[in-house]
C-alpha positions as CSV (number, residue, x, y, z in Angstrom):
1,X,24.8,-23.3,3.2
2,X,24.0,-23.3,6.9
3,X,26.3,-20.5,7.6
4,X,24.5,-18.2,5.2
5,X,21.1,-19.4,6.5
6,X,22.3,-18.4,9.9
7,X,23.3,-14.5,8.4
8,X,20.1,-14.5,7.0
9,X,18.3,-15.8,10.2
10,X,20.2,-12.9,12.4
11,X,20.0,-10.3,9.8
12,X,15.9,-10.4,9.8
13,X,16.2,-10.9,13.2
14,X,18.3,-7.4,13.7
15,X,16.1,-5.7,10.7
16,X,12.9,-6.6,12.6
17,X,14.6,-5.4,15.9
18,X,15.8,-1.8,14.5
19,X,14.0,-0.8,11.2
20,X,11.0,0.1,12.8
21,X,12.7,2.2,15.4
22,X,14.5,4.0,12.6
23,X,11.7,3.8,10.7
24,X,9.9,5.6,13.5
25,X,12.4,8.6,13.6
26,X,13.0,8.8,10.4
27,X,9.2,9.4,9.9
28,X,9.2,12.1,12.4
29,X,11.5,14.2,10.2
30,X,9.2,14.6,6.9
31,X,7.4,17.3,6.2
32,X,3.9,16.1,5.1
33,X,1.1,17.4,3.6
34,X,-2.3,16.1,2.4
35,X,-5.0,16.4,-0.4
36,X,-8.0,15.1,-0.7
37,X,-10.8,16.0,2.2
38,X,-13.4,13.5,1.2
39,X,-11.0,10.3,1.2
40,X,-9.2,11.7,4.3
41,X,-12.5,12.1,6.0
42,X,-12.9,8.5,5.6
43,X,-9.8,7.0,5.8
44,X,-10.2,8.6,10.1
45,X,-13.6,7.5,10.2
46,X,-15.1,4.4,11.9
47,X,-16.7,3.1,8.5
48,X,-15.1,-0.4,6.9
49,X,-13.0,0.3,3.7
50,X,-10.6,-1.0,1.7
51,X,-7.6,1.8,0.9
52,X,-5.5,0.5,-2.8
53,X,-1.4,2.2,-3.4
54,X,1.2,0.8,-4.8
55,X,3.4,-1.7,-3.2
56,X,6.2,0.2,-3.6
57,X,4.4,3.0,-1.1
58,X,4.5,0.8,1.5
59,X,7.1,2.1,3.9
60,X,6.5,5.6,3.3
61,X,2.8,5.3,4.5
62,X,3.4,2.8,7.3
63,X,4.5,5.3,9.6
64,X,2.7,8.2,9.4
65,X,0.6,8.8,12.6
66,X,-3.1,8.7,11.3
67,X,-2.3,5.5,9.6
68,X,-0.2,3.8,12.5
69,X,-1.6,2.4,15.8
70,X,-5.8,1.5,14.5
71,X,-4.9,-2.2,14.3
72,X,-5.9,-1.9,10.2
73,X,-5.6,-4.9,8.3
74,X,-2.6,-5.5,5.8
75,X,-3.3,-7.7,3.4
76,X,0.3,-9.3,3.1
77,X,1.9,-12.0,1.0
78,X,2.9,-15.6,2.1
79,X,6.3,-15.0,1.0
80,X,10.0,-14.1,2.6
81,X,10.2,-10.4,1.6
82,X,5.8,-10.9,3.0
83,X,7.2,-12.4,6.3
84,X,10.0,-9.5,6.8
85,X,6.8,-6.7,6.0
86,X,4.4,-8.6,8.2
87,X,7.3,-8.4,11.6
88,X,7.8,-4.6,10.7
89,X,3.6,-3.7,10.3
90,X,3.1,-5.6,13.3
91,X,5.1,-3.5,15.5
92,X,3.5,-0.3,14.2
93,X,-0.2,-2.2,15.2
94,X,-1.3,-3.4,11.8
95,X,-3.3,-6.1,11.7
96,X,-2.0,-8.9,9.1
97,X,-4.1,-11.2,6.6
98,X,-1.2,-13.5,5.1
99,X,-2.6,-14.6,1.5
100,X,-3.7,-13.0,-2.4
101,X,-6.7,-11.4,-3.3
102,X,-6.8,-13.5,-6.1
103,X,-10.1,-15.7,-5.7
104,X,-8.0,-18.9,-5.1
105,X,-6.8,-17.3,-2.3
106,X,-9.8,-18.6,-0.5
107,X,-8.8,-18.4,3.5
108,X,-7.2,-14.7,3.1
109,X,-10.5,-13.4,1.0
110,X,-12.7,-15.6,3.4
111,X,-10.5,-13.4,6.8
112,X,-11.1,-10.1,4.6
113,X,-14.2,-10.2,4.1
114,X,-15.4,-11.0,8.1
115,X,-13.0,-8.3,9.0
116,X,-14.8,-5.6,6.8
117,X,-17.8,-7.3,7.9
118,X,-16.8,-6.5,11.5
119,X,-16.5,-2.5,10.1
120,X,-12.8,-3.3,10.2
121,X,-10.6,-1.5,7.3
122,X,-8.1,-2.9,5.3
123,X,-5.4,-2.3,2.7
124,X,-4.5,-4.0,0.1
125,X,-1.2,-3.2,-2.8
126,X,-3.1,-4.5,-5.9
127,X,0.4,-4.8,-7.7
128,X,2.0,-6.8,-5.2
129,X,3.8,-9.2,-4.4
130,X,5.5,-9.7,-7.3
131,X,4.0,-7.1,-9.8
132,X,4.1,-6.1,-12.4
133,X,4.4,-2.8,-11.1
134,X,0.9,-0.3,-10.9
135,X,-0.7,-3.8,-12.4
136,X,-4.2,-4.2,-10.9
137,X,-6.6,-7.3,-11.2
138,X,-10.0,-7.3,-10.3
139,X,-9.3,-8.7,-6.9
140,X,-10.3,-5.6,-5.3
141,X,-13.3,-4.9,-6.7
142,X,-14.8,-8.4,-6.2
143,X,-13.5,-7.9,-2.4
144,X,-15.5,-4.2,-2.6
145,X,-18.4,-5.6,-4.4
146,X,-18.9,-8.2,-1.9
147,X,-18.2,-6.5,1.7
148,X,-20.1,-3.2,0.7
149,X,-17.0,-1.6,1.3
150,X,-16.1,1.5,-0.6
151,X,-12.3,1.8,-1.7
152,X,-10.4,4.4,-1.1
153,X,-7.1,4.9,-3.7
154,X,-3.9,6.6,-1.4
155,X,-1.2,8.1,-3.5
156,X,2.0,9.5,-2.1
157,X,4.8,11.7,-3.6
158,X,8.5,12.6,-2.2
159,X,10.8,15.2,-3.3
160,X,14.3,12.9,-1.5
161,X,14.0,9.4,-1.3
162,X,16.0,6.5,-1.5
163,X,14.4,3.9,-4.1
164,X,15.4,0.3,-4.5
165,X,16.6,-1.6,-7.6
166,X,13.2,-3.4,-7.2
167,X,10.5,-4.2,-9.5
168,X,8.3,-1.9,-7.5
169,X,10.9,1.0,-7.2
170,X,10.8,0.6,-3.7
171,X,10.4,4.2,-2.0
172,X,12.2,4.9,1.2
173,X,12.0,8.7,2.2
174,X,14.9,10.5,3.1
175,X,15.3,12.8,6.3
176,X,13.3,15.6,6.3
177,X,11.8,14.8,2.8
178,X,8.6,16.7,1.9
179,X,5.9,14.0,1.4
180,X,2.3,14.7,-0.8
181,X,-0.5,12.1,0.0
182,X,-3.5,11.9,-1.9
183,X,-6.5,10.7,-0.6
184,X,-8.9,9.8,-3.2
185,X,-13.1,10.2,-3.5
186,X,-14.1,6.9,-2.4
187,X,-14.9,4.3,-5.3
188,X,-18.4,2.1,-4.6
189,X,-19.0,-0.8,-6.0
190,X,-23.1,-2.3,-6.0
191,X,-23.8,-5.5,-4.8
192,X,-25.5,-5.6,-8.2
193,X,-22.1,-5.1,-10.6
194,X,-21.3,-7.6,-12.9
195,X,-17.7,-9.0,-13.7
196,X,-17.2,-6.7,-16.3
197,X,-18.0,-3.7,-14.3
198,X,-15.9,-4.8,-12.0
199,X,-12.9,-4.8,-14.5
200,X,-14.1,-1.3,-15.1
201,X,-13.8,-0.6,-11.4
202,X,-10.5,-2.0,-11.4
203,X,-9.1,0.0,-14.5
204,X,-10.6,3.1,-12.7
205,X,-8.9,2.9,-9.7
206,X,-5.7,2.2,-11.3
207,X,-6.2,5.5,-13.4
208,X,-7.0,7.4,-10.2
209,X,-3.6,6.1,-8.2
210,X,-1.7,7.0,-11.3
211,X,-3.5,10.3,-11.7
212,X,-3.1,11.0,-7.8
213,X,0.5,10.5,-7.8
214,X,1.2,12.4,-10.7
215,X,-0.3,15.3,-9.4
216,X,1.5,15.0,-5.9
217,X,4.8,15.1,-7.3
218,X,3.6,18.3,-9.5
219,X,2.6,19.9,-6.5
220,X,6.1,18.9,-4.8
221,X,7.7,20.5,-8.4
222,X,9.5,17.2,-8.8
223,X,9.6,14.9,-11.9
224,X,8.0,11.4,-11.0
225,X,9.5,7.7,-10.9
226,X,6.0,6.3,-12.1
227,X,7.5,5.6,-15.6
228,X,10.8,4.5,-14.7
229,X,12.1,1.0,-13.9
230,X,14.4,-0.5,-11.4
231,X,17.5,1.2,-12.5
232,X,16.2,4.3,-12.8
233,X,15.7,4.6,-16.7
234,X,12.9,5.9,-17.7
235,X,10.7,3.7,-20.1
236,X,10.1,4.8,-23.6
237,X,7.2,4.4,-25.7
């Protein structure tokens, strides 16, 4: 038992060490184009938001250069596997918010909510940690309603990619993969909505990921993984 507690000790210590160095030149390899003007426009802006993608979009988004380097907030689960993600964002200059955005999460929403209010940004993987996969609640549009933040839905396609046997499909690009990212319009929520527009808001922004990344892969001319599970097989109705 202690032996394979010390593999695991050096084995996040090595990952934490060298994946983000990889990670870094692997990223320099893809090809990668964007859609979506208005959403871009805000993402690079100074204005607080709150970008939503899947869990399972993590890595490939980390990385890229507009994202990188802002010292954005990552909302990122108290958890192993959400210790192992929180070491790798840090040393690409995220800034990390350890908790849910489930309303008992009560510290994480109380550190989200003065970061936006300090016209910080965040982003948040409404499926994660644990899924079920492209599952949303109506965490994020509570957190939207009551920051004033708009939220901005990032999809992202790849022709080549490795993809775990993971709940969430994990997607690691491979080198010199061509990678789609969708930017979508910004989604506001009043100060005013009640909980059942909220759910509304919720379901909408799920529709618009699902929408986003089905149209990035078309415009790869790839099929999709959104309907598949971890072994690959695609479900059926």
């Amino acid at each position: 038992m202690q032996k394979r507690r010390w593999r695991r000790a050096i084995g996040s210590w090595l990952l934490t060490l060298l994946a983000p160095l990889l990670l870094r030149a692997l990223a320099l390899t893809w090809r990668v184009q964007r859609r979506g003007e208005r959403g871009f426009a805000l993402l690079r802006s100074d204005r607080p938001w709150v970008v939503a993608m899947w869990h399972g979009r993590m890595l490939t988004l980390m990385p890229l250069r507009w994202h990188c380097g802002r010292d954005i907030g990552v909302l990122v689960s108290p958890s192993d596997d959400g210790a192992l993600a929180k070491q790798a964002l840090e040393r690409f200059r995220y800034r990390i918010v350890r908790g849910s955005l489930s309303r008992a999460g009560a510290r994480a929403l109380r550190e989200m909510h003065e970061l936006l209010a300090a016209q910080g940004q965040l982003v948040v993987t409404p499926d994660g940690p644990r899924g079920p996969r492209h599952g949303i609640n109506v965490g994020i549009a509570w957190l939207a309603r009551g920051s004033g933040s708009p939220i901005l839905p990032v999809g992202v396609a790849v022709d080549r990619a490795w993809r775990l046997r993971s709940w969430d499909r994990f997607t690691i690009p491979k080198p010199f993969a061509r990678l789609c990212v969708v930017y979508g319009d910004p989604v506001e929520v009043g100060a005013d909505a009640t909980d059942t527009e909220l759910e509304v808001v919720a379901a909408r922004v799920r529709d618009e990921l699902l929408a986003q990344e089905r149209a990035a892969f078309a415009t790869l001319g790839v099929a999709d993984d959104l309907d598949s599970d971890g072994a690959g097989r695609r479900h059926t109705p």
